[in-house]
N, CA, C and O atoms as a DFTB+ gen file, in Angstrom:
328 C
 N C O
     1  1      93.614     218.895     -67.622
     2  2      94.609     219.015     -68.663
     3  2      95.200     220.423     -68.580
     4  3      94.349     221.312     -68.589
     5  1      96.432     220.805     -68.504
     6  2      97.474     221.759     -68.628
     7  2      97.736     222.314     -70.212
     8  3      97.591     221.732     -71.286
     9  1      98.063     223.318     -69.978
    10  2      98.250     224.212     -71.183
    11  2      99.306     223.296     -71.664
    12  3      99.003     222.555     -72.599
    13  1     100.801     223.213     -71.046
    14  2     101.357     222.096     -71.628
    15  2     101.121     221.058     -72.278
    16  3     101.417     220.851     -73.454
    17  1     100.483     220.235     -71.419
    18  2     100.035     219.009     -72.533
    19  2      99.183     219.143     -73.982
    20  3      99.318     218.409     -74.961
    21  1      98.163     220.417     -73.825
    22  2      97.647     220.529     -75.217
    23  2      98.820     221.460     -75.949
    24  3      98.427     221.774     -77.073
    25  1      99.951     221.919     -75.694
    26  2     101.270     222.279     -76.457
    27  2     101.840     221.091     -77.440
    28  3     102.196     221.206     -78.613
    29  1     101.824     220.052     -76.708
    30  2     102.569     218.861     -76.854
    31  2     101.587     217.935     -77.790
    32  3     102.010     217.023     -78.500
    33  1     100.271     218.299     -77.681
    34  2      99.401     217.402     -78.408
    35  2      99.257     217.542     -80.204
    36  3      98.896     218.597     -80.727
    37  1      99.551     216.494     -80.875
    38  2      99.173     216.560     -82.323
    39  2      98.132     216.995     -82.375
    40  3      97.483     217.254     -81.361
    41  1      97.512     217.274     -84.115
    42  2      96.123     217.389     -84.669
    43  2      95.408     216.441     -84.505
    44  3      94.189     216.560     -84.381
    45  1      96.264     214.894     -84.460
    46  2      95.411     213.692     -84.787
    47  2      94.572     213.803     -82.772
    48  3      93.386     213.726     -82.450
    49  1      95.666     213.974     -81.987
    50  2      95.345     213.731     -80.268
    51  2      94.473     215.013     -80.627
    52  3      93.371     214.864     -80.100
    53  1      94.512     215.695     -81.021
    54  2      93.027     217.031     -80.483
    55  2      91.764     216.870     -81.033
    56  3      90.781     217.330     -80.452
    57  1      91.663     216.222     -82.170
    58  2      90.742     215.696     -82.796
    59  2      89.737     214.197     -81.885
    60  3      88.535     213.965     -81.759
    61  1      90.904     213.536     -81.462
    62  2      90.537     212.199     -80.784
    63  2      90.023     212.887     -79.344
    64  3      88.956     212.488     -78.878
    65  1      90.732     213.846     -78.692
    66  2      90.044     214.214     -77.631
    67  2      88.847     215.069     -77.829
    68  3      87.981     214.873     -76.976
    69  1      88.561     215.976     -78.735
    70  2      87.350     216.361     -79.087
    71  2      86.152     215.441     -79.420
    72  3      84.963     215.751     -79.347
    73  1      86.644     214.327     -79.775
    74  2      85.407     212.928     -80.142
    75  2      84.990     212.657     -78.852
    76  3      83.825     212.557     -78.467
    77  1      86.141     212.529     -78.117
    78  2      85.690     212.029     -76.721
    79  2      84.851     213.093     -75.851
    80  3      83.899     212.777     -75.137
    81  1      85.271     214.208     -75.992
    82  2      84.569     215.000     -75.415
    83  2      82.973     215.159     -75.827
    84  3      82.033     215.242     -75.037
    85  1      82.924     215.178     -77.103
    86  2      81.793     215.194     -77.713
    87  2      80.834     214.059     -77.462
    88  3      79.630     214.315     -77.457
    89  1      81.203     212.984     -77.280
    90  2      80.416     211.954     -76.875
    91  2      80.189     211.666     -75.917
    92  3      79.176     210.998     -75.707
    93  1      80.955     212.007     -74.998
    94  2      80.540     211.902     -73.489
    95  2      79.363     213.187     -73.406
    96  3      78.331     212.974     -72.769
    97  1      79.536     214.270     -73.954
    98  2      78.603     215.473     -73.830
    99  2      77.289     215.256     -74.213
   100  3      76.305     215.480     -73.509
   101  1      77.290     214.779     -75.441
   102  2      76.215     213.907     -76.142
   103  2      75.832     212.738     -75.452
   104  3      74.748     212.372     -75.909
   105  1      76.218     212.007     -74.584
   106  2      75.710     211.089     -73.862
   107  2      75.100     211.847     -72.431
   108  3      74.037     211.506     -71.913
   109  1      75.966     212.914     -71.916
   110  2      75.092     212.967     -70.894
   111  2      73.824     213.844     -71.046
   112  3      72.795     213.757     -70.377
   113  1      74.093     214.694     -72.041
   114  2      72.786     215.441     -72.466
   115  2      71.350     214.322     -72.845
   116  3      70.230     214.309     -72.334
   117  1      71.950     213.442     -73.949
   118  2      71.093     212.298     -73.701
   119  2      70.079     212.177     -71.968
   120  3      68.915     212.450     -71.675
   121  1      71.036     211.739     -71.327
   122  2      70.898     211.089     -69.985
   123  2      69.719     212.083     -69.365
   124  3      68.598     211.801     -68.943
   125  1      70.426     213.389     -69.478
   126  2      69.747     214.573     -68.874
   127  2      68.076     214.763     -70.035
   128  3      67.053     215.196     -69.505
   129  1      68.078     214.484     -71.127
   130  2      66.951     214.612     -71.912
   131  2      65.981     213.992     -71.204
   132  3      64.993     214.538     -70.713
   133  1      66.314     212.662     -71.145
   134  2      65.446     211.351     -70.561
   135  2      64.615     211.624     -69.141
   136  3      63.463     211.356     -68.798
   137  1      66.113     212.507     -68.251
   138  2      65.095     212.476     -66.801
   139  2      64.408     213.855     -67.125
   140  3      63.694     214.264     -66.210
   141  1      64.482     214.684     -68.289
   142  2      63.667     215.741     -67.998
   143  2      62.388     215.389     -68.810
   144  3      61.544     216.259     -68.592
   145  1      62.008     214.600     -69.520
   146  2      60.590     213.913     -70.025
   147  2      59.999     212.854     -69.026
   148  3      58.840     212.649     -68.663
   149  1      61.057     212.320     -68.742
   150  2      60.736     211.306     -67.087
   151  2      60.115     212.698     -66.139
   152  3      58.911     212.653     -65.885
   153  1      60.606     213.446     -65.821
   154  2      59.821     214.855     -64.333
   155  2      58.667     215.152     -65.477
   156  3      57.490     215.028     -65.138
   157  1      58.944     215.485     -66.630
   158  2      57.779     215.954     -67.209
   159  2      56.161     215.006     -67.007
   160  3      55.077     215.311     -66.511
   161  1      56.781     213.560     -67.777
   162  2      55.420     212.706     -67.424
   163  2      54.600     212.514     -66.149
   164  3      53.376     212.583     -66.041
   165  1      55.937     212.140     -64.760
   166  2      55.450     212.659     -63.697
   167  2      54.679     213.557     -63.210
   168  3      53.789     213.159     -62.459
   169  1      54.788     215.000     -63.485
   170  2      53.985     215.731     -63.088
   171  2      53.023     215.754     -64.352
   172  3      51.967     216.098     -63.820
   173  1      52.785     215.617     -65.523
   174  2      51.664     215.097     -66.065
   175  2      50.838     214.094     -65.401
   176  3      49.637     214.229     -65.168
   177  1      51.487     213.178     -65.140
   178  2      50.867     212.091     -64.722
   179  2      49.611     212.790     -63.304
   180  3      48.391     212.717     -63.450
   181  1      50.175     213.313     -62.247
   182  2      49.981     214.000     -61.327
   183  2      48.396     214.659     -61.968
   184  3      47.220     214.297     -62.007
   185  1      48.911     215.386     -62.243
   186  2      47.728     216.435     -62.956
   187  2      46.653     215.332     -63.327
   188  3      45.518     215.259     -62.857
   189  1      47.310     214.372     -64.391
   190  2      45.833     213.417     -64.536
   191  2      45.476     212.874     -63.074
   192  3      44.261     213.048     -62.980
   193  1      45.620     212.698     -62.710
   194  2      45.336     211.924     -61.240
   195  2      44.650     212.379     -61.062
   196  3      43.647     211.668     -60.988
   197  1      44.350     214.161     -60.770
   198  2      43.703     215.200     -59.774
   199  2      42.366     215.125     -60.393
   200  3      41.300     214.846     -59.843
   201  1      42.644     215.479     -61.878
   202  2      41.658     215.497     -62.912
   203  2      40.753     213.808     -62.758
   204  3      39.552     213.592     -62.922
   205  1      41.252     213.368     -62.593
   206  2      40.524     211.514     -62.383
   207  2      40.276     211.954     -61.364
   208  3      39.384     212.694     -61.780
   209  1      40.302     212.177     -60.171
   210  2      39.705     211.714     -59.042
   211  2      38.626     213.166     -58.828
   212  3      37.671     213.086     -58.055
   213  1      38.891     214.345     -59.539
   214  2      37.545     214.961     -59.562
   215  2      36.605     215.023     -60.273
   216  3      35.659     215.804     -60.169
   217  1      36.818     213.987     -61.280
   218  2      35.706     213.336     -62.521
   219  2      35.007     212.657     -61.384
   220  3      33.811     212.796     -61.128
   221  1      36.047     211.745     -60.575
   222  2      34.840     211.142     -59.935
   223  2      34.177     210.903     -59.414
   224  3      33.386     209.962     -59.457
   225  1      34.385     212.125     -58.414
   226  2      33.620     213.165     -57.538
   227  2      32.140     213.736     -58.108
   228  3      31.111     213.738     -57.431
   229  1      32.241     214.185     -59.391
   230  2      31.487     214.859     -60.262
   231  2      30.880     213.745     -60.768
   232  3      29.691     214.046     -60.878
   233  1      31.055     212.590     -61.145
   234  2      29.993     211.557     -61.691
   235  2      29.111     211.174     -60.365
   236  3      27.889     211.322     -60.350
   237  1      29.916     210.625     -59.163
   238  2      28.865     210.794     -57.940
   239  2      28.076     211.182     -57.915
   240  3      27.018     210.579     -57.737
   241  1      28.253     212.892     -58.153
   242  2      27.411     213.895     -57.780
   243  2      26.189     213.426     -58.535
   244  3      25.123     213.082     -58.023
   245  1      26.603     213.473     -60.327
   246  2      25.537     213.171     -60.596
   247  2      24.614     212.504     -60.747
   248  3      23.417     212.740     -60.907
   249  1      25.691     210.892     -60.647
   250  2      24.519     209.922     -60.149
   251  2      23.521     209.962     -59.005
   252  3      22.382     209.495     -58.990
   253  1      24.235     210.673     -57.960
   254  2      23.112     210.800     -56.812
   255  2      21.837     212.137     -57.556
   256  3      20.616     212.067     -57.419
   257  1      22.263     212.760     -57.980
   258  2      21.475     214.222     -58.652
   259  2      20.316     213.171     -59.344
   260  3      19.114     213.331     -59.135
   261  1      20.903     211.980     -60.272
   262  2      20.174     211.302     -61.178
   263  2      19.049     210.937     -60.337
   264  3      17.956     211.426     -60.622
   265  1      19.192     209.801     -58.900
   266  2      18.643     208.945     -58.188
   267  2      17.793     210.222     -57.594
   268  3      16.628     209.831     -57.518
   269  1      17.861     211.256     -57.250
   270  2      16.558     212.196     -56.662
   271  2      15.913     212.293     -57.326
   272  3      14.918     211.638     -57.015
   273  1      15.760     212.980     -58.583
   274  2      15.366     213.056     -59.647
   275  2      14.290     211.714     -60.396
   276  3      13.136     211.723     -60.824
   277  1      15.150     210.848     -60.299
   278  2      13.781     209.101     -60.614
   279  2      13.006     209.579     -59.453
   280  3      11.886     209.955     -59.799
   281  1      13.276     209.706     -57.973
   282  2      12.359     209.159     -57.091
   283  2      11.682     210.661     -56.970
   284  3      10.601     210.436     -56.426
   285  1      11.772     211.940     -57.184
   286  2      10.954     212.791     -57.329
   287  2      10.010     212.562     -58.584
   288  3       8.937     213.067     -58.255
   289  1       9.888     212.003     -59.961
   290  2       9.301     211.832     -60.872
   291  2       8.742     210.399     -60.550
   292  3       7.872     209.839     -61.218
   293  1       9.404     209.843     -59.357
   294  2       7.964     208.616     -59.101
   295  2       7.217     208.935     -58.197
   296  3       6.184     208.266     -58.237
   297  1       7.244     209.648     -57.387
   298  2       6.510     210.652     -56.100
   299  2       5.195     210.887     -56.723
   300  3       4.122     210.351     -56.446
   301  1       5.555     212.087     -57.918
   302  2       4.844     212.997     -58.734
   303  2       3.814     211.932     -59.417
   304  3       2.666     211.677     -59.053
   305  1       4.587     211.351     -60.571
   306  2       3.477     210.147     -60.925
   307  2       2.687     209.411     -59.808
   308  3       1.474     209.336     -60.002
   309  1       3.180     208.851     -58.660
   310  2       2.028     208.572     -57.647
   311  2       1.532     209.284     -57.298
   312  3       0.534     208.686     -56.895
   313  1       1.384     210.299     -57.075
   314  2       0.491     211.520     -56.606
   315  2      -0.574     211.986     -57.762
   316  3      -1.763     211.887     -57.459
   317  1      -0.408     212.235     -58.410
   318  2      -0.920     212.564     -59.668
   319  2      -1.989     211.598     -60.055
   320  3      -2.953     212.003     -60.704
   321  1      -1.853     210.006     -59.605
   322  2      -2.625     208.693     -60.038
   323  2      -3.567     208.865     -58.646
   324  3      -4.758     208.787     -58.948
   325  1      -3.332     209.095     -57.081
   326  2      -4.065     209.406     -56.025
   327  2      -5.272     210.762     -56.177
   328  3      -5.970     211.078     -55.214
């Protein structure tokens, strides 16, 4: 748009083009809100992942930690009965 044409434009046309402007602005900010909570959850999401899969690394661990532990305290009790 040219300086001219907003010369030439009524109150009612500057008003109507400010709506328009405004709503398209407001729509794409919208648009832009959405994909920036969309990247946000993503890399949330991410992070839980890492966090899940070294929980379950760490429960391994300790189930195997657990299973030495029974069979050292059944060792001991058989030994102890010998």
């Amino acid at each position: 748009m040219q300086i001219e044409d907003i010369e030439k434009m009524t109150l009612d046309d500057v008003r109507k083009e400010y709506d328009r402007i405004s709503q398209s602005t407001a729509n794409s900010l919208g648009t832009w809100q959405k994909i920036y909570e969309w990247k946000q959850q993503d890399l949330l999401n991410q992070r839980l992942e890492k966090i899940n899969i070294s929980m379950l690394k760490l429960t391994k661990i300790v189930t195997i930690l657990t299973a030495v532990n029974v069979i050292v305290a059944v060792i001991s009790i058989v030994v102890n009965f010998i």
